[in-house]
C-alpha positions as CSV (number, residue, x, y, z in Angstrom):
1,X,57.6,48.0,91.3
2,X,59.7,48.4,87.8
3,X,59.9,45.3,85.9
4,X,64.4,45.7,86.5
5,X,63.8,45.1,90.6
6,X,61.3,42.3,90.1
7,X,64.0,38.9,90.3
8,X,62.9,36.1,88.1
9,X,62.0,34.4,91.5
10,X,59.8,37.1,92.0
11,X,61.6,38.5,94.8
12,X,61.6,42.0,94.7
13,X,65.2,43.3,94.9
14,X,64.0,46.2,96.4
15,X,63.1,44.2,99.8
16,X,66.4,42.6,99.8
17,X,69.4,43.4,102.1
18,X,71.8,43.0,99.3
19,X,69.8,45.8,97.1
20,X,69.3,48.2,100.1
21,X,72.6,48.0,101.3
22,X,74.3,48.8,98.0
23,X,71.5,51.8,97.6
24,X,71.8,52.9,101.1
25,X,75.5,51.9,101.0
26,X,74.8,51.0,104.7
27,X,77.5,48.8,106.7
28,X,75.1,48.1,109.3
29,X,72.4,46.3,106.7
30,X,76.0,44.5,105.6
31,X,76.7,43.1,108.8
32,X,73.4,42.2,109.8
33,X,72.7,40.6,106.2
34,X,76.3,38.3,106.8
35,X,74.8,37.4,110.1
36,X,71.5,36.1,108.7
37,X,72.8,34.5,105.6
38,X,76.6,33.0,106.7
39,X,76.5,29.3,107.4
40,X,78.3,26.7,107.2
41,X,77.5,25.6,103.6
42,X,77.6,29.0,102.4
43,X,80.4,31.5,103.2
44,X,78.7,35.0,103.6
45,X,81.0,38.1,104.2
46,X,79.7,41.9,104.8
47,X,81.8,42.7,101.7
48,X,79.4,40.4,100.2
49,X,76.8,41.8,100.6
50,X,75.9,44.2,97.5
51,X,73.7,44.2,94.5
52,X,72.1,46.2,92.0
53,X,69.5,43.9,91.5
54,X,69.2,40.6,89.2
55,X,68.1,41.9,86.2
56,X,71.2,44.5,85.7
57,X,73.5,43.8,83.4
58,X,76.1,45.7,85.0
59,X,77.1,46.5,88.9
60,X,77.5,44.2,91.4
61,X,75.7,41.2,92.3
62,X,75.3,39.0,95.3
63,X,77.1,35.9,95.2
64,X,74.4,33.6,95.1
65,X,72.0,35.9,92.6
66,X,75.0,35.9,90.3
67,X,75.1,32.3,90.2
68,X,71.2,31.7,90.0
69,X,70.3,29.5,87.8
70,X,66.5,30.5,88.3
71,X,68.5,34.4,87.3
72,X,70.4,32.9,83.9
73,X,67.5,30.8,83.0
74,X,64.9,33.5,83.0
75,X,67.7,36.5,81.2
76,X,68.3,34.0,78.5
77,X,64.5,33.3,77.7
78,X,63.5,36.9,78.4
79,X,60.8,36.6,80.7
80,X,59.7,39.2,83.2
81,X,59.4,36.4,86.0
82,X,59.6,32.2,86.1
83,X,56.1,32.7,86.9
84,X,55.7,34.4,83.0
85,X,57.3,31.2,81.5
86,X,55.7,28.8,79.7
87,X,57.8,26.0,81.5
88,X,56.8,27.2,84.8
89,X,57.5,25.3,87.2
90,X,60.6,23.6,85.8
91,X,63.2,21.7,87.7
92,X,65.1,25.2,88.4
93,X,61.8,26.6,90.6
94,X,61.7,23.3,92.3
95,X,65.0,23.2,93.4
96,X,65.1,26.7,94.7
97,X,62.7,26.1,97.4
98,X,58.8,26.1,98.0
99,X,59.2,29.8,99.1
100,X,60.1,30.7,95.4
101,X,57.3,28.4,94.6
102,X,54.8,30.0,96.2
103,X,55.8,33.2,95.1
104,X,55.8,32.6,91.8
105,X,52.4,30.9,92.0
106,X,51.0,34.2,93.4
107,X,52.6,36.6,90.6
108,X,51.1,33.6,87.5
109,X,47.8,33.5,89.6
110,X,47.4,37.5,88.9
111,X,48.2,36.8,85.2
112,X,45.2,35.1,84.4
């Protein structure tokens, strides 16, 4: 996995819907990814439902993963992962859920 499709979260991009329907430029993966993720906090579209992955600078990026603070935290302190931060865990990886949590635990545990 390249460094560019490993999410500060530590999700990798490449498992994503968002990624593999903008690689695959698949309208089924679009449809079933605005099924999954609409609610009614959080308006998800199919048209939504593209991204180059968090690290890029440049292409499209899912709503939410544009708006990351976890994502604009991590790109302004140039880490690979939260998990590679000295502030880890911080009120950003607390807020974004124990599944990010745990994640990120597993990536720092294979640091030491």
């Amino acid at each position: 996995m390249t460094q560019k499709l490993l999410a500060y979260c530590g999700l990798h991009c490449a498992d994503c819907y968002a990624y593999k329907a903008y690689a695959t430029n698949s309208e089924e993966l679009r449809v079933e990814a605005a099924q999954k993720w609409n609610g009614p906090e959080y308006s998800v579209i199919p048209a939504d439902i593209n991204c180059v992955g968090c690290k890029s600078e440049e292409g499209p990026h899912f709503k939410w993963c544009a708006d990351c603070p976890m994502r604009a935290c991590g790109n302004q302190r140039g880490v690979e992962t939260c998990a590679h931060c000295d502030d880890f865990v911080c009120d950003n990886v607390r807020q974004s859920g124990e599944h990010n949590i745990k994640r990120l635990e597993a990536i720092r545990a294979d640091l030491v």
